[in-house]
N, CA, C and O atoms as a GROMACS GRO file, in nm:
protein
  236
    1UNK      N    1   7.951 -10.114  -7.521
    1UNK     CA    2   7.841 -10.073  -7.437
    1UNK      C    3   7.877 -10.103  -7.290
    1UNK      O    4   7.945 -10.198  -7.250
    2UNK      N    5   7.815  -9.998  -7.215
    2UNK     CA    6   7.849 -10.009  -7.046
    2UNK      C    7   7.748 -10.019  -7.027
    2UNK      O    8   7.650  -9.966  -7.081
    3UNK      N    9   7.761 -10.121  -6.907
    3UNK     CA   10   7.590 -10.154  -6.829
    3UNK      C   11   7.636 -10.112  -6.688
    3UNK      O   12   7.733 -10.168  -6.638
    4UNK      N   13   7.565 -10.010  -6.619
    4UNK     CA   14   7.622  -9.997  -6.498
    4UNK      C   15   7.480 -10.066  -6.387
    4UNK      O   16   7.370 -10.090  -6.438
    5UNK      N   17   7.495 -10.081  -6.294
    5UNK     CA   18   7.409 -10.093  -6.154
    5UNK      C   19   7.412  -9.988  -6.065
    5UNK      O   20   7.530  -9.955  -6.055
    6UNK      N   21   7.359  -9.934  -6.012
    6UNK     CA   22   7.276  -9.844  -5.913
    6UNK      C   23   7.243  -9.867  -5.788
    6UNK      O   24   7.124  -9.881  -5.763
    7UNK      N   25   7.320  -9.875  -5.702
    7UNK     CA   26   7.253  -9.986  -5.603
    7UNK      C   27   7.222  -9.856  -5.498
    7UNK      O   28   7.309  -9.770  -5.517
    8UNK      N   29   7.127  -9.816  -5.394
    8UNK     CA   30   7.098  -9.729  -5.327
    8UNK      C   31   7.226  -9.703  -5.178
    8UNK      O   32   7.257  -9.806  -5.120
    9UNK      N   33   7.265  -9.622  -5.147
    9UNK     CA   34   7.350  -9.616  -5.050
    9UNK      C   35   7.303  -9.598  -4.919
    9UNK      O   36   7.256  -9.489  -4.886
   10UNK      N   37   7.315  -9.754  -4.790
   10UNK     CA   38   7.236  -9.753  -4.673
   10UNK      C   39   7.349  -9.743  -4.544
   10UNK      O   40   7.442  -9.820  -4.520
   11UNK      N   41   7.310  -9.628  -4.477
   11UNK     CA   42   7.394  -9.652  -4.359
   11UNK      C   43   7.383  -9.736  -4.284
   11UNK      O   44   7.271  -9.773  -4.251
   12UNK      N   45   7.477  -9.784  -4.242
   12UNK     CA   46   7.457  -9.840  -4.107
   12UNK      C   47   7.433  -9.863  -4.033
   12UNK      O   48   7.520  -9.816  -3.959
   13UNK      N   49   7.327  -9.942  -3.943
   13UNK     CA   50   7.273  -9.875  -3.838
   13UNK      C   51   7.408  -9.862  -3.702
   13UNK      O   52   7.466  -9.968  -3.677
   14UNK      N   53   7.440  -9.764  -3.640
   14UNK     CA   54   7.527  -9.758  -3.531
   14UNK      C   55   7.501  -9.815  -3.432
   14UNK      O   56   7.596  -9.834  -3.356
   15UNK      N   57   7.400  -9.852  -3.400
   15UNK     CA   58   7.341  -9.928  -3.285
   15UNK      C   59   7.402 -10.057  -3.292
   15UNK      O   60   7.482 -10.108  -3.214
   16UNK      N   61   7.342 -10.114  -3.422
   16UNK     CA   62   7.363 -10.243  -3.414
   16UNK      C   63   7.521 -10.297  -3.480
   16UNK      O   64   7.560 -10.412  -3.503
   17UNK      N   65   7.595 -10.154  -3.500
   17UNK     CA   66   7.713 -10.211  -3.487
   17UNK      C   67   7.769 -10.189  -3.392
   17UNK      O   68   7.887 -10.222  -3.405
   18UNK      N   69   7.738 -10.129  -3.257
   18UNK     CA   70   7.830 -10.111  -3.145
   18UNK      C   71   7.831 -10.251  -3.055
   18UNK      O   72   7.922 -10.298  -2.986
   19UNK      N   73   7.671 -10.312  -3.086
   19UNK     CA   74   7.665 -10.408  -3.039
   19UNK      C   75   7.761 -10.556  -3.069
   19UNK      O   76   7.826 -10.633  -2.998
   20UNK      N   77   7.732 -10.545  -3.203
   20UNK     CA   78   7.811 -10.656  -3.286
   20UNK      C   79   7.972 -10.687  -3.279
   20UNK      O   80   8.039 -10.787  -3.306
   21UNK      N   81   8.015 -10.516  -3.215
   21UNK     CA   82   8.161 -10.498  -3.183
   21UNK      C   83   8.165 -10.518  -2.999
   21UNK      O   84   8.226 -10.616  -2.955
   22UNK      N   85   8.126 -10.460  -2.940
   22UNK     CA   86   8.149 -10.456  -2.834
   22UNK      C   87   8.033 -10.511  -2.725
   22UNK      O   88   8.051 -10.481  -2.607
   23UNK      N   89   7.906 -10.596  -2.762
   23UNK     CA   90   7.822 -10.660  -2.683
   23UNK      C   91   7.703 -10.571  -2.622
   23UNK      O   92   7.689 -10.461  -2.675
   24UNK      N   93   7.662 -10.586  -2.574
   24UNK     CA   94   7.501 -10.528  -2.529
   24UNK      C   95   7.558 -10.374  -2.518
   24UNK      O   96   7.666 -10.343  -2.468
   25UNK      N   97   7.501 -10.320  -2.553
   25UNK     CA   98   7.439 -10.175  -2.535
   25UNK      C   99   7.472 -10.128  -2.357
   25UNK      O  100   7.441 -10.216  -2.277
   26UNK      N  101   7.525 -10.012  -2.300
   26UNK     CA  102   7.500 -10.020  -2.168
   26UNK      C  103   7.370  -9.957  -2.124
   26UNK      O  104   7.297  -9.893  -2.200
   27UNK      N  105   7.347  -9.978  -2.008
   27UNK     CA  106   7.178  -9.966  -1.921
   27UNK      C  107   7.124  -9.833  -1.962
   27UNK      O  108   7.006  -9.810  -1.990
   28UNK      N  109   7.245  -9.729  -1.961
   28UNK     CA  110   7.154  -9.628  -1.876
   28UNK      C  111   7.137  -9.514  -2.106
   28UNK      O  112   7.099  -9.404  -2.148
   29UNK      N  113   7.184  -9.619  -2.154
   29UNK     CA  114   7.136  -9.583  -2.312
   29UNK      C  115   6.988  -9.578  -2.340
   29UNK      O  116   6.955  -9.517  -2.442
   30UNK      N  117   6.871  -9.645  -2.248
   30UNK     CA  118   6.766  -9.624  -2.225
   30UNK      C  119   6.688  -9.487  -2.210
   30UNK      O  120   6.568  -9.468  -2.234
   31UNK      N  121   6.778  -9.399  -2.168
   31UNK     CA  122   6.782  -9.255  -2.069
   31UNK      C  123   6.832  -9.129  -2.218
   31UNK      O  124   6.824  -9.006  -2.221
   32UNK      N  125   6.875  -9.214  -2.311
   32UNK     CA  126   6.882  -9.130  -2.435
   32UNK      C  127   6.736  -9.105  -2.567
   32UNK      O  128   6.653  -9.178  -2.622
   33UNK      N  129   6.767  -8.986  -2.570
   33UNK     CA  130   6.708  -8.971  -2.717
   33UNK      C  131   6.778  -9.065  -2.855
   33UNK      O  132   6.898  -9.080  -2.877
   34UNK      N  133   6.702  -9.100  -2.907
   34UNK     CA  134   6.759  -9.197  -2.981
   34UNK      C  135   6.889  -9.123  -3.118
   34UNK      O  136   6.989  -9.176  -3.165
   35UNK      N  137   6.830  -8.986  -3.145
   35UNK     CA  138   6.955  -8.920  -3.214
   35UNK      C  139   7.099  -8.927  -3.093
   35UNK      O  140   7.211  -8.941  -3.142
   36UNK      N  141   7.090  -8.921  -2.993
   36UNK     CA  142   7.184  -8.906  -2.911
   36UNK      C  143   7.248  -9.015  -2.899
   36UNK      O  144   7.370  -9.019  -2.916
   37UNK      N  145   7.158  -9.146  -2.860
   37UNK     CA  146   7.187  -9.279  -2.872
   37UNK      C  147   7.308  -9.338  -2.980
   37UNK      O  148   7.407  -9.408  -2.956
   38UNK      N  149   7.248  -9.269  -3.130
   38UNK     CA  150   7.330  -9.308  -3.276
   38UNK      C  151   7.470  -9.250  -3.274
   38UNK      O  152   7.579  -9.306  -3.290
   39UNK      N  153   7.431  -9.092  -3.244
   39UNK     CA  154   7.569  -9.032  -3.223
   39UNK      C  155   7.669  -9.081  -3.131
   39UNK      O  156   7.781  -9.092  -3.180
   40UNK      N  157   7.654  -9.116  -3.002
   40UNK     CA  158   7.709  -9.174  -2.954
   40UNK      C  159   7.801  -9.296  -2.948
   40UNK      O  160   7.912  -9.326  -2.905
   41UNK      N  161   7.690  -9.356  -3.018
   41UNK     CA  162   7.743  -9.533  -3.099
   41UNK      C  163   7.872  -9.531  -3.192
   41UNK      O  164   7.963  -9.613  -3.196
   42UNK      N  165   7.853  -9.407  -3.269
   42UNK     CA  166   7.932  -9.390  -3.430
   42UNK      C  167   8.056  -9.344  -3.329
   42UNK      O  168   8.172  -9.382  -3.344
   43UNK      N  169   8.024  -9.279  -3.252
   43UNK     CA  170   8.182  -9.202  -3.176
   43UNK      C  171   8.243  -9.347  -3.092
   43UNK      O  172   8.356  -9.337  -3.044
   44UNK      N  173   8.193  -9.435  -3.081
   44UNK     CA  174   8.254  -9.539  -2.981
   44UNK      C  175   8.267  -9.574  -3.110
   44UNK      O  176   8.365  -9.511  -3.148
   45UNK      N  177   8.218  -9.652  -3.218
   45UNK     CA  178   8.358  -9.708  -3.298
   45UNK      C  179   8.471  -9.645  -3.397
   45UNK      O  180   8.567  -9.688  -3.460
   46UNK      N  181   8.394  -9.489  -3.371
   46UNK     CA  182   8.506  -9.450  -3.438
   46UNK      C  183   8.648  -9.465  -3.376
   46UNK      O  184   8.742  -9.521  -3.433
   47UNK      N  185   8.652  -9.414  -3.270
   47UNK     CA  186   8.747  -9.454  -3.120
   47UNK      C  187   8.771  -9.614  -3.112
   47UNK      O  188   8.886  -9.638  -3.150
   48UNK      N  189   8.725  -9.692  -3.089
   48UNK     CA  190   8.731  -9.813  -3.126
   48UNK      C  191   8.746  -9.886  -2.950
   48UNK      O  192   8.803  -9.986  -2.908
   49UNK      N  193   8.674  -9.789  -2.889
   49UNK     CA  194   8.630  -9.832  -2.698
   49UNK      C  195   8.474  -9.845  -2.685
   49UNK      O  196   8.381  -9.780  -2.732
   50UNK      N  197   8.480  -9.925  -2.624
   50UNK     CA  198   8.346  -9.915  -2.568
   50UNK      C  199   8.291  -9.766  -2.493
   50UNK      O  200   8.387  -9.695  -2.463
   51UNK      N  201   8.182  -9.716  -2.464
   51UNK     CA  202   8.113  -9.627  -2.402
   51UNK      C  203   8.140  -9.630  -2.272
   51UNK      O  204   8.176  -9.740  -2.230
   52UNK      N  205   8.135  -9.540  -2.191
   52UNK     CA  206   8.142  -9.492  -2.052
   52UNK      C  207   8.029  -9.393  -2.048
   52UNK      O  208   8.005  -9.312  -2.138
   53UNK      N  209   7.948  -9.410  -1.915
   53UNK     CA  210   7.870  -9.329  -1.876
   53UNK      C  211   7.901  -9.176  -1.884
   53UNK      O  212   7.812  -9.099  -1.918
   54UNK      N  213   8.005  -9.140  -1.857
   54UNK     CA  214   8.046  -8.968  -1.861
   54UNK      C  215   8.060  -8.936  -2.025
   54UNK      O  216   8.084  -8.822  -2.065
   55UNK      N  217   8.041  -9.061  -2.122
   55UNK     CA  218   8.073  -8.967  -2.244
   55UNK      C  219   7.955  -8.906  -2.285
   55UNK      O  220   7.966  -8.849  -2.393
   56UNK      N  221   7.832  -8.900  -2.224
   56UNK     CA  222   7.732  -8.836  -2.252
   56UNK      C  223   7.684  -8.736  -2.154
   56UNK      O  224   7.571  -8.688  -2.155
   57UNK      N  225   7.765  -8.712  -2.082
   57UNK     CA  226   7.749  -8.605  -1.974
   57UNK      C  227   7.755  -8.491  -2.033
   57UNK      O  228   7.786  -8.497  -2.152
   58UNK      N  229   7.733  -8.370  -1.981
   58UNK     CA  230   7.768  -8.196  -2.086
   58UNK      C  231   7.942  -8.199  -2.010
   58UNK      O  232   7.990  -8.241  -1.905
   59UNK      N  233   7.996  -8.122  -2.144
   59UNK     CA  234   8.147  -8.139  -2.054
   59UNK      C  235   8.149  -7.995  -2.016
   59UNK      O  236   8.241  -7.950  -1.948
   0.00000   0.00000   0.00000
């Protein structure tokens, strides 16, 4: 007999891992929609740099 577990699958929050990696959040992340905010976060650790103001600029 197999007994399996089920455990529910939770993302991450991106926020609070950009923080945990790279320290406070910068200022002007205030000035985001919060979908914009997440996306943003996930792309800085995917990259594995901190954020710059121009990466949310329109290119």
């Amino acid at each position: 007999m197999v007994i399996t577990l089920e455990l529910p699958f939770v993302q991450p929050d991106p926020l609070q891992g950009y923080v945990r990696r790279f320290g406070d959040l910068p200022a002007w992340f205030d000035e985001l929609s919060p979908g914009t905010a997440r996306q943003l976060a996930r792309q800085a650790l995917r990259r594995g740099t901190p954020l710059a103001q121009a990466d949310h600029l329109p290119g």
